[in-house]
N, C-alpha and C positions, 0 to 999 in steps of 0.2 A: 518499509522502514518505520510507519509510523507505529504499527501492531508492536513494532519491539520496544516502544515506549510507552504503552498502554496494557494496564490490566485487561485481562478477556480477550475476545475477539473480534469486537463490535467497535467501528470506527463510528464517531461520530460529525460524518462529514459530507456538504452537499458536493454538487458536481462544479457548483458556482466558486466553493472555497477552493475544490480541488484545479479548479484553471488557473485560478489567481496566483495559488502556491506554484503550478509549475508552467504560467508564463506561455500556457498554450488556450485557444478557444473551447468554449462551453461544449462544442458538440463533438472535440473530440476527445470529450473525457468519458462522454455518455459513448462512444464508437468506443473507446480502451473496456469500457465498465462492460459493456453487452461481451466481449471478447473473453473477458474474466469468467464472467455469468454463464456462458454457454462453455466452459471447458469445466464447469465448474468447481474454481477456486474461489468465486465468492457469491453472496446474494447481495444485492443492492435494495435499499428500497429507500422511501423517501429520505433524505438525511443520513442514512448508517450504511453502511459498507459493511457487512459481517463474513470474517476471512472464514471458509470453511473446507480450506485444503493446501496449508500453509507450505507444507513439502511441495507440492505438484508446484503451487505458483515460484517460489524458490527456483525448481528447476526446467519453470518455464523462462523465466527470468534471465539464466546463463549469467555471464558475468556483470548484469547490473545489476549487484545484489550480489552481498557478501566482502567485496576487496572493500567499497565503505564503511560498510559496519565494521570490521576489524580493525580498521584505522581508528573510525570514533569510538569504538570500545580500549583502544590503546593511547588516546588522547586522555580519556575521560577517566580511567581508572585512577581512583584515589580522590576525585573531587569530589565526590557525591557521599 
């Protein structure tokens, strides 16, 4: 979700910001990130997340991803 609000493909985010934001511990964000990394849909490296197989992740993803976006793209039309 965040890639769809940033230019390119390069997140720039640690593992530390990414627990904080979703309220779960440091080490299982680095256990999510290696799982990304070895199907690979993204590279990781210090600080950047760079998505590099946005489809596959998409429909690793199944329905977390997508029924929100459509809502907040239906929210949001017209404000920006």
């Amino acid at each position: 979700m965040c890639d769809d609000r940033i230019h390119g493909n390069a997140l720039p985010v640690t593992h530390k910001f990414l627990s904080m934001m979703l309220s779960v511990r440091r080490a299982s964000v680095t256990t999510a990130l290696h799982v990304l990394e070895g199907n690979g849909f993204i590279r990781s490296e210090r600080g950047i997340v760079v998505i590099r197989n946005r489809e596959a992740m998409e429909e690793f993803a199944h329905d977390a991803y997508g029924i929100p976006e459509s809502e907040y793209r239906r929210l949001m039309t017209g404000l920006f």
